[in-house]
N, C-alpha and C positions, 0 to 999 in steps of 0.2 A: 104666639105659637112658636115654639122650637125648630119647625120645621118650618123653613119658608121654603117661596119657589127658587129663590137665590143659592140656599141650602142644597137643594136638591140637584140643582144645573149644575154644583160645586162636586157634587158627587158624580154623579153621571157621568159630566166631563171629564176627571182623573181616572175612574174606575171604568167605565163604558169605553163604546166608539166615539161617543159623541156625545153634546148633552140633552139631547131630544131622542138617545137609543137608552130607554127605559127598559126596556125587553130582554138586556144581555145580562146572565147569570151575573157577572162581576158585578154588576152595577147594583142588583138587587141585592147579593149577597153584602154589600156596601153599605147600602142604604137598611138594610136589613139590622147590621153591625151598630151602626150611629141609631140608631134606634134603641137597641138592647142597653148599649150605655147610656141613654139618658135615662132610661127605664129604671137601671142599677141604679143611677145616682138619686132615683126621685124614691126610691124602695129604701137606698139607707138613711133617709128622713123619715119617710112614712110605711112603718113593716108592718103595719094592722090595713093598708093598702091592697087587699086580696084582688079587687077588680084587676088591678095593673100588676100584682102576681101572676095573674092568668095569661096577662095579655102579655108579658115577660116570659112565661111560658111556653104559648104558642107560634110566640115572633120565633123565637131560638129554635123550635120544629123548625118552621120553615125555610131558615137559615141553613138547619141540617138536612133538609128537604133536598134544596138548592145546590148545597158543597155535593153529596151524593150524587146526582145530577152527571154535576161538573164534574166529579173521581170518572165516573162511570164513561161519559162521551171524552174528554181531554184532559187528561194526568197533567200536562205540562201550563195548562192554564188554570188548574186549580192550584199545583204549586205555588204558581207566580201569585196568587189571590191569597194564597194561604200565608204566607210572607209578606205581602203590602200589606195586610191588616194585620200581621201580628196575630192569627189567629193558631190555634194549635187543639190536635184531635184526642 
């Protein structure tokens, strides 16, 4: 699995409070992120892959789910999230 628990602690910890504060928008939106790219890179081997189109689909909702969220309750931590991941609207 691409995703171990080691993985996950590696996220949490740079993006989170902590690596057991699963719950903080950063950290989701993070883990949300390392997900979408694996998802890309498994989609430009296999693009007759529709199951994992969807679920490449839905993850990135959620992601936008989340960012919205964050715009919404603190501008100045969605910025700094928007910039550590390189992400752009």
């Amino acid at each position: 699995m691409y995703l171990t628990k080691e993985v996950k602690e590696g996220i949490f910890g740079k993006h989170g409070k902590s690596t057991t504060d699963t719950g903080s928008a950063e950290g989701q939106i993070a883990l949300f992120t390392h997900r979408i790219s694996h998802l890309t890179e498994h989609l430009k081997k296999n693009h007759k892959d529709y199951n994992t189109q969807r679920s490449l689909v839905k993850l990135v909702g959620k992601r936008r789910d989340q960012l919205d969220y964050l715009i919404k309750s603190d501008i100045v931590r969605y910025r700094a999230i928007i910039k550590e991941l390189g992400l752009r609207k």
